[in-house]
DOFI-370122 format. One line per field, with one value per atom (N, C-alpha, C): residue number from 0; chain; atom name; x, y, z. Coordinates in steps of 0.001 Angstrom, whole numbers, plus 524288, in hexadecimal, padded with zeros to 5 digits. Layout:
// residues N
resi <- (NUM,...)
chain <- (A,...)
name <- (CA,...)
east <- (X,...)
north <- (Y,...)
up <- (Z,...)
//
This chain:
// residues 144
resi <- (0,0,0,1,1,1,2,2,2,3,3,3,4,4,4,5,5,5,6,6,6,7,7,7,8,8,8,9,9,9,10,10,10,11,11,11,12,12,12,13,13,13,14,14,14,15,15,15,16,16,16,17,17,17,18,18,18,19,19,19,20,20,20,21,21,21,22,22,22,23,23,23,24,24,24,25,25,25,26,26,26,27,27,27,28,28,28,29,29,29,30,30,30,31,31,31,32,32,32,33,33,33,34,34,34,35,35,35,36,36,36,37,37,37,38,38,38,39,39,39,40,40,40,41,41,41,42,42,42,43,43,43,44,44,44,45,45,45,46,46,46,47,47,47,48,48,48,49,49,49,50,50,50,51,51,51,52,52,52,53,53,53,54,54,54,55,55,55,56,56,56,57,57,57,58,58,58,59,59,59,60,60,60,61,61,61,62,62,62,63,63,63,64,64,64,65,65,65,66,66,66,67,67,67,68,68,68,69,69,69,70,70,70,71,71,71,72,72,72,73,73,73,74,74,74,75,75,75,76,76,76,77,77,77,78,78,78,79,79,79,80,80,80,81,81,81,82,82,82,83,83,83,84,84,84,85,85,85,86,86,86,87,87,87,88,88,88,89,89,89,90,90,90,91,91,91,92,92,92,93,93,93,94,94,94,95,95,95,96,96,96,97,97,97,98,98,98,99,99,99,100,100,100,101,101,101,102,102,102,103,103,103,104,104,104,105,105,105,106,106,106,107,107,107,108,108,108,109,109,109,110,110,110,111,111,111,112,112,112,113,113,113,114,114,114,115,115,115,116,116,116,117,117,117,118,118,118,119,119,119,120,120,120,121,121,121,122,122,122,123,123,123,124,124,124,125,125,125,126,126,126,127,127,127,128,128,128,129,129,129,130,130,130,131,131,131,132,132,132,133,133,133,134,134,134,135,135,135,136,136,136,137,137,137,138,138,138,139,139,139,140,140,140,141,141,141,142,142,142,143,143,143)
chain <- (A,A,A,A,A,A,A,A,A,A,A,A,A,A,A,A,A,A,A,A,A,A,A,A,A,A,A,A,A,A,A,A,A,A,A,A,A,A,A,A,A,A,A,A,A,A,A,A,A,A,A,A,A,A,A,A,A,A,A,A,A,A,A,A,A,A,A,A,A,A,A,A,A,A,A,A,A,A,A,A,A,A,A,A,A,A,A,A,A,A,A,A,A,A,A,A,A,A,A,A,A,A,A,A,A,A,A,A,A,A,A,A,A,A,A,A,A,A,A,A,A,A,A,A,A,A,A,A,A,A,A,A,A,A,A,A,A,A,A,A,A,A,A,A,A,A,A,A,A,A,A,A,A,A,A,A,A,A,A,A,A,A,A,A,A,A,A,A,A,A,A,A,A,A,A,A,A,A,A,A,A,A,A,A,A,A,A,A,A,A,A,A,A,A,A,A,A,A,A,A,A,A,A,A,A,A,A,A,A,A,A,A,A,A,A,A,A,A,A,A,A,A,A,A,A,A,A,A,A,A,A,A,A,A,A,A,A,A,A,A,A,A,A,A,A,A,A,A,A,A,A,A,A,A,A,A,A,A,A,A,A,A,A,A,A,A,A,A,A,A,A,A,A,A,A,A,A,A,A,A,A,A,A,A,A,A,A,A,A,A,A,A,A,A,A,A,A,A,A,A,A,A,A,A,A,A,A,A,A,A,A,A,A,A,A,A,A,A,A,A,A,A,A,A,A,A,A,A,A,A,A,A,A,A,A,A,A,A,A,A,A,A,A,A,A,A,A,A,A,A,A,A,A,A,A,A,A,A,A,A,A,A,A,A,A,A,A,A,A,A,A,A,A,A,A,A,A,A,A,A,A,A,A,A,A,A,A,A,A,A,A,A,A,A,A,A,A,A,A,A,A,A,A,A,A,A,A,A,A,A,A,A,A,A,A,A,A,A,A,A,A,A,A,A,A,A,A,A,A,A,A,A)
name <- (N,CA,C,N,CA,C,N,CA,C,N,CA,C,N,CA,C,N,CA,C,N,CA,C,N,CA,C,N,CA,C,N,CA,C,N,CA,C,N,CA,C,N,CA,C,N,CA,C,N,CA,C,N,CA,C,N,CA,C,N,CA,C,N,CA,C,N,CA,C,N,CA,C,N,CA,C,N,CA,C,N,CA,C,N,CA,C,N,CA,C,N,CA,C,N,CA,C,N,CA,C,N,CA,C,N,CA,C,N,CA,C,N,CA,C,N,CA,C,N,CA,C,N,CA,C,N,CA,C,N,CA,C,N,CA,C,N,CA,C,N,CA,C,N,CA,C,N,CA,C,N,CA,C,N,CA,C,N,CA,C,N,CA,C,N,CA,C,N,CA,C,N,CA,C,N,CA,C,N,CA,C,N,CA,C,N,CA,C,N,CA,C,N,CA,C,N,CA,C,N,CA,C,N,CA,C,N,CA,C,N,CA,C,N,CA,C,N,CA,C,N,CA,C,N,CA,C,N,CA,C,N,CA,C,N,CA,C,N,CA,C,N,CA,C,N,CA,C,N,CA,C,N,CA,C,N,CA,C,N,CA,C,N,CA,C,N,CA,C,N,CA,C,N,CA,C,N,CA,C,N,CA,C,N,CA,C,N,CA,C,N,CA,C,N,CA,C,N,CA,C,N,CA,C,N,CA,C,N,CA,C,N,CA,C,N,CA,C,N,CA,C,N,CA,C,N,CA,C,N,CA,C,N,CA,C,N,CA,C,N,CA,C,N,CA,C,N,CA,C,N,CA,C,N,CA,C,N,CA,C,N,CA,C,N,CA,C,N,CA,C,N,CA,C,N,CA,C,N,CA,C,N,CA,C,N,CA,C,N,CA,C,N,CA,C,N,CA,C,N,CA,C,N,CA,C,N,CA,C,N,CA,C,N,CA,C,N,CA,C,N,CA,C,N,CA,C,N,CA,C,N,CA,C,N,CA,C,N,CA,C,N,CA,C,N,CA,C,N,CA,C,N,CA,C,N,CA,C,N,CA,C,N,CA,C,N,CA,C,N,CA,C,N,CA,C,N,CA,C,N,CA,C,N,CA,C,N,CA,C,N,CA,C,N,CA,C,N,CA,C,N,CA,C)
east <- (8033C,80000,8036A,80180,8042A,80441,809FB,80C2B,80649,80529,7FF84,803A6,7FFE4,80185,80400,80244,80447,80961,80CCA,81207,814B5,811C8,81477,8167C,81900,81BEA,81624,81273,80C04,80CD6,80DD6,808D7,80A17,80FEF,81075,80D6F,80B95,8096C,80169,7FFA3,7FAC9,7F746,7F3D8,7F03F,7ED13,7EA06,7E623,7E4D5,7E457,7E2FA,7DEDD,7DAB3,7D51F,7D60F,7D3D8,7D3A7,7CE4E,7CB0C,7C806,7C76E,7C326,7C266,7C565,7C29F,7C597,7CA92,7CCCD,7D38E,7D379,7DAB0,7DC4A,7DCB8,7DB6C,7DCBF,7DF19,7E432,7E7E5,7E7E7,7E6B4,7E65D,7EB21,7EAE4,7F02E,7EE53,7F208,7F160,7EBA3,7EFB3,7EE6B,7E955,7EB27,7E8F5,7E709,7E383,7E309,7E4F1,7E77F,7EA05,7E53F,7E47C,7E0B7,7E3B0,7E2D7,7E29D,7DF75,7DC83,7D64C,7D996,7D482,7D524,7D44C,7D69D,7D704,7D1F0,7D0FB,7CD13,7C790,7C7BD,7C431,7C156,7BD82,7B9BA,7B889,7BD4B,7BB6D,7B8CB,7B4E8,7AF79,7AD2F,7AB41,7AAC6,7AA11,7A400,7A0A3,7A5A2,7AA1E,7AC97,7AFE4,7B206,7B3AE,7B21F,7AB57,7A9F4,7AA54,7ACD6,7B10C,7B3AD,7B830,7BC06,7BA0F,7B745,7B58A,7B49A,7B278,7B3A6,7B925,7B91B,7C058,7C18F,7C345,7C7F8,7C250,7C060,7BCE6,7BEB6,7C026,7C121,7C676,7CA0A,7D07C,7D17F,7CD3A,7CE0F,7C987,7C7FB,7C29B,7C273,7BC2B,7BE15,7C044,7C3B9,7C4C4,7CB3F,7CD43,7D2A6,7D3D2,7D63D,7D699,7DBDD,7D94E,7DCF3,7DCB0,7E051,7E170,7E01D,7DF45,7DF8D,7E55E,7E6DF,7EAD4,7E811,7E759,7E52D,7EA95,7EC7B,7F0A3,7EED6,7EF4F,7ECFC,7F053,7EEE3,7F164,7F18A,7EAC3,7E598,7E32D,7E12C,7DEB0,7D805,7D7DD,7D1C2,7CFC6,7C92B,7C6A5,7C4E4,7C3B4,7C016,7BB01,7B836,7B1BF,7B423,7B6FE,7B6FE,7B3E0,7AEE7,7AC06,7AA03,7ACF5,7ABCB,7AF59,7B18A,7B810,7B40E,7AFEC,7AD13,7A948,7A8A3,7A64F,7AAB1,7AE1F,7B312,7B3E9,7B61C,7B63E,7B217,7ADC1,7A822,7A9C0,7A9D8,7AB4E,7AF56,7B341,7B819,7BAB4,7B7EF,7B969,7BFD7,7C1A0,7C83A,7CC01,7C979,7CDBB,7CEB7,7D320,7D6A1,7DA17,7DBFB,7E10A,7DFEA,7DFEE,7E125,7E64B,7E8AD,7EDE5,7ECE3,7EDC2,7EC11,7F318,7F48E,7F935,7F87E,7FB27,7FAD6,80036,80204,808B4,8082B,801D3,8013A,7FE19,7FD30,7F93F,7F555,7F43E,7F2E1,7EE5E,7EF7C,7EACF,7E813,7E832,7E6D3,7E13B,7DF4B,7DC81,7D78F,7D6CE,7D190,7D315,7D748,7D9E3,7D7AB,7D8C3,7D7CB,7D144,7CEBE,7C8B7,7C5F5,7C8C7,7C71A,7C94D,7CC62,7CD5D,7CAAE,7C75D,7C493,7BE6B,7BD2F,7B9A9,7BB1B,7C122,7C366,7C293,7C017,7C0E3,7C40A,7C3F0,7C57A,7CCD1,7CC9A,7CF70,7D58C,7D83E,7DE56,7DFB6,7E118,7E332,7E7BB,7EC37,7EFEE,7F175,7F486,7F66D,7FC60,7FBFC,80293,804CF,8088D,80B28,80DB3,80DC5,80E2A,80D5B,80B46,80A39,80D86,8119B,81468,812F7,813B8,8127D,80B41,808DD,80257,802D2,80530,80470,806ED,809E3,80CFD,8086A,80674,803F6,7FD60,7FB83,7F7DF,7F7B3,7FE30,8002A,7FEEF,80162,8025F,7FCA8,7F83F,7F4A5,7F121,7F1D3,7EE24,7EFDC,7F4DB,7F7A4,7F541,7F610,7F3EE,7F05A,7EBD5,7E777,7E5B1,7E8B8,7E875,7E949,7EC9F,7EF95,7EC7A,7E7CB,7E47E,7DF64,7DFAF,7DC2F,7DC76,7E172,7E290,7E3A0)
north <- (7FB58,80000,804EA,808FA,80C9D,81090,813E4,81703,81A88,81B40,81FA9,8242B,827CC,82D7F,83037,82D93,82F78,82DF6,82A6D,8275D,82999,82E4D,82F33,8343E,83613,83BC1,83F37,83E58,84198,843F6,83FA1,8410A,84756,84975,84EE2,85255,85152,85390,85491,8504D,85065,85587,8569C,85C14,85A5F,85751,85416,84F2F,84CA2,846E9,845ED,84310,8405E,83B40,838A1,8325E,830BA,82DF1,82B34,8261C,822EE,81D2A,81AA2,81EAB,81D59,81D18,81FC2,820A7,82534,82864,82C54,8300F,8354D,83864,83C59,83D3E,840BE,844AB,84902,84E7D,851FD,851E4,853ED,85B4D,85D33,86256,85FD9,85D1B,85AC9,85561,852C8,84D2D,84BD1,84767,843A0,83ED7,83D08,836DF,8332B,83034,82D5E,82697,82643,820C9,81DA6,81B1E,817FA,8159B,81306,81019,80C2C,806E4,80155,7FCDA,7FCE0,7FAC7,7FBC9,80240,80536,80632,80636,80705,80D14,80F01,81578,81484,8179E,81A24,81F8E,82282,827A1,827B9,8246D,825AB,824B4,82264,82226,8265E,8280A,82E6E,833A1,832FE,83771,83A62,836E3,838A0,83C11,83BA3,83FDF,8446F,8432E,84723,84C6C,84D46,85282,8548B,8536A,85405,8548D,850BF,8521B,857BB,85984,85C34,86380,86090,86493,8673E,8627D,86396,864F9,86374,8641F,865D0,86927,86CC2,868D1,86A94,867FF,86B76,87084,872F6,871B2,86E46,86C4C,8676E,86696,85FEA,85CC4,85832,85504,84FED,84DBA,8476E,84457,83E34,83AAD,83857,83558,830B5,82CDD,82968,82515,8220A,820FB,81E0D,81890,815CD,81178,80D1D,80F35,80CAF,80763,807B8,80289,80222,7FB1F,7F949,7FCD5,7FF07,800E7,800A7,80068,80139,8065E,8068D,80B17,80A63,80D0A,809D7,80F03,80C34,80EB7,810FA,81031,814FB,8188C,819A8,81E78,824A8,82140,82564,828B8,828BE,82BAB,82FB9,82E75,831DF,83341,8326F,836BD,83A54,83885,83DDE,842D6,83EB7,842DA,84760,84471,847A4,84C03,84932,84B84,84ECF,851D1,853EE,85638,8568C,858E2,85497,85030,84CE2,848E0,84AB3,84A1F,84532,84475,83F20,83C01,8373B,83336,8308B,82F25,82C30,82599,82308,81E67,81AB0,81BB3,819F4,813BB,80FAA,80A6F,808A2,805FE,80262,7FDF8,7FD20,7F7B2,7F86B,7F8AC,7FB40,7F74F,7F391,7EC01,7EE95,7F0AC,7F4B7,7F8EA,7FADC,7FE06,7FCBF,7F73E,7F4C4,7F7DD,7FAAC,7FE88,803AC,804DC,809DF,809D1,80567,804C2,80694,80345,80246,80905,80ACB,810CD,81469,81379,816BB,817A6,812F0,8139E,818C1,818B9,81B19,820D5,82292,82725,828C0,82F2A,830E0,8357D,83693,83DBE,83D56,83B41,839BA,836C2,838F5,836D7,833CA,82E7B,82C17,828C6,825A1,823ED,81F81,81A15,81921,81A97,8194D,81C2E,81803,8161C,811F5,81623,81C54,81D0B,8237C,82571,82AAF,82EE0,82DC4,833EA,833F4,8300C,82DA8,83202,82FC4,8314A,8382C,83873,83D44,84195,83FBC,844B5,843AF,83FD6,840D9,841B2,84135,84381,849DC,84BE1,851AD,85264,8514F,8520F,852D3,84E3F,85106,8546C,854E2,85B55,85F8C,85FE7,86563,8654A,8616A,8614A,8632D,86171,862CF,86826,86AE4,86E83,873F0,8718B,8745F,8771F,871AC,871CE,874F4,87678,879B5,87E0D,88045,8865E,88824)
up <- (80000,80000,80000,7FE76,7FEA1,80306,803EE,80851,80906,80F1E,81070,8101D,81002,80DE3,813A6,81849,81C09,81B0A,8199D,81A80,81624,812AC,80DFD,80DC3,8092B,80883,80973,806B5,807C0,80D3D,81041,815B6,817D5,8165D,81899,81457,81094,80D83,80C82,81142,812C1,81469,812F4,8135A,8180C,81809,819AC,8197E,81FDB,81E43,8205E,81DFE,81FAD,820C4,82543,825C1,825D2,82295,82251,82399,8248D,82420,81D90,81ABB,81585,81444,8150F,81558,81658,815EB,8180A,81273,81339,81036,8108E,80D02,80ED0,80969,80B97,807F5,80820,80178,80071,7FE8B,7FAFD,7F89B,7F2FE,7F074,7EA92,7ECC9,7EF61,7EFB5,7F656,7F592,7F951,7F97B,7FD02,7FD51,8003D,7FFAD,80153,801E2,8075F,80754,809C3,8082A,8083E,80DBD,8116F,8141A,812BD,8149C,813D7,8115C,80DD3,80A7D,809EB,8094F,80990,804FE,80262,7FE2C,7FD2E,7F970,7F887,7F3EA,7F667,7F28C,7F43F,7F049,7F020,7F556,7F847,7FAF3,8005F,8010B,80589,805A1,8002C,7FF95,8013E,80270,80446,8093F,80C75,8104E,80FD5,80BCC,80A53,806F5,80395,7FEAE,80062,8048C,806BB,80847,8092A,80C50,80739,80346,7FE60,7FBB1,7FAFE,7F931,7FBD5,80082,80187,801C0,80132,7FF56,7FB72,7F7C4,7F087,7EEF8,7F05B,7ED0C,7E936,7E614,7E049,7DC55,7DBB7,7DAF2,7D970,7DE13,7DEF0,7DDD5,7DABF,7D7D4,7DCC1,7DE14,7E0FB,7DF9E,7E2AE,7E006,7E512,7E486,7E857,7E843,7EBF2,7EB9A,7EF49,7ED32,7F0D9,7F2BE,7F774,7F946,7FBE9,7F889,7F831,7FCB8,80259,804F7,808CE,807D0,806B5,8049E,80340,7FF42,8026F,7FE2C,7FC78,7F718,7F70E,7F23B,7F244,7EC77,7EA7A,7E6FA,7E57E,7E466,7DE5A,7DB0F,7D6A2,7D208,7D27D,7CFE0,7D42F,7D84F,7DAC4,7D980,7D580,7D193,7D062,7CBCA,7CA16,7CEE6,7D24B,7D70B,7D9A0,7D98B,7DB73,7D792,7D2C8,7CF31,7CF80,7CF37,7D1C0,7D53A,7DAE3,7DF53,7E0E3,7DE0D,7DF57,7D8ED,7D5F6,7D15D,7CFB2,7D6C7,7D4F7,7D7A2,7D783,7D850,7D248,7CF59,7CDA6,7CBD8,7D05A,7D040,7D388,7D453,7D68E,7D6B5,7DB23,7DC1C,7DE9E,7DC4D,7E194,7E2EF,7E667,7E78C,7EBD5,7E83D,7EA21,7E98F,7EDC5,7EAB1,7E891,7EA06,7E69B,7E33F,7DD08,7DB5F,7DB8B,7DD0A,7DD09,7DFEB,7E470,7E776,7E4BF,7DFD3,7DD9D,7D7B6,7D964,7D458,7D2B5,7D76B,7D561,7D228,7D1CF,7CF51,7CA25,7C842,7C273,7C23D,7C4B0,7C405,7C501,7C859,7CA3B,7C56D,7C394,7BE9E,7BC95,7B9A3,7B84E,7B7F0,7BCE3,7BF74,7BF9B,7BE99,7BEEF,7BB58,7BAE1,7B3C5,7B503,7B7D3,7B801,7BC4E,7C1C1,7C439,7C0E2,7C105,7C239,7C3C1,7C3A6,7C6B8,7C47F,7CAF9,7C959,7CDF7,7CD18,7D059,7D273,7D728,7D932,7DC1D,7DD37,7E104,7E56A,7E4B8,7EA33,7EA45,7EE77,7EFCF,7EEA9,7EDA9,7EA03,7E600,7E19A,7DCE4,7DBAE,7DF6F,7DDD4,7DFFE,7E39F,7E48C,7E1B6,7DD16,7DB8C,7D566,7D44B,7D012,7D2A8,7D3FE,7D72B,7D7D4,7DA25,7D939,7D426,7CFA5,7CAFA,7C94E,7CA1F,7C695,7C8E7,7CE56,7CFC1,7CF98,7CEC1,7CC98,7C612,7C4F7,7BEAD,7BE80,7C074,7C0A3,7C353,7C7C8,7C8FF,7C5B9,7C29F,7BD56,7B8DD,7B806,7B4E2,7B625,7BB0D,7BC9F,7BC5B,7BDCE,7BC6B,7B772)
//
């Protein structure tokens, strides 16, 4: 599994952290790191926990990225991609960082479901976070 963001170069770089039943969320300038708790079923409807909170870090005005740090096995209910794009109009990029990508079999299937969203796999948290950087400056770019 991969390094938690507390044990990493990030953690002095944290804005804000939320702990949920769901996992922990750590708010950056650009992004949120997210790491699910231990074989947990994300779907919109368990998201609505946070959706205020990132709503209110990132107007929809301000384009940000996820990194999911995939540091337990969890699912996701993959046609809920299309009701996130819904919800969340300035989120952008997706990162999902695994060392095993063997843990990663829904990536493919959720692509699918993605039309608008970015996404990439990473084998480790600098890796996702500097391209994660890269495309909200891009995109920030494209705004002005």
């Amino acid at each position: 599994m991969s390094k938690p963001v507390l044990k990493s170069y990030l953690s002095t770089q944290i804005l804000k952290t939320y702990n949920f039943k769901i996992g922990d969320f750590y708010f950056f300038e650009n992004f949120i790191v997210v790491e699910y708790a231990e074989n947990i079923v994300v779907s919109m409807d368990v998201l609505q926990t946070i959706k205020k909170i990132v709503m209110q870090h990132f107007p929809n005005n301000k384009p940000f990225g996820i990194i999911v740090n995939k540091i337990h096995p969890f699912n996701t209910v993959p046609t809920d991609a299309m009701k996130l794009e819904k919800e969340a109009p300035n989120l952008v990029v997706t990162a999902v960082v695994s060392e095993d990508f063997t843990q990663t079999v829904n990536f493919d299937l959720e692509n699918h479901f993605f039309k608008q969203i970015n996404r990439r796999l990473f084998s480790n948290l600098e890796e996702a976070e500097k391209w994660v950087n890269e495309k909200i400056e891009t995109k920030k770019g494209s705004l002005n």
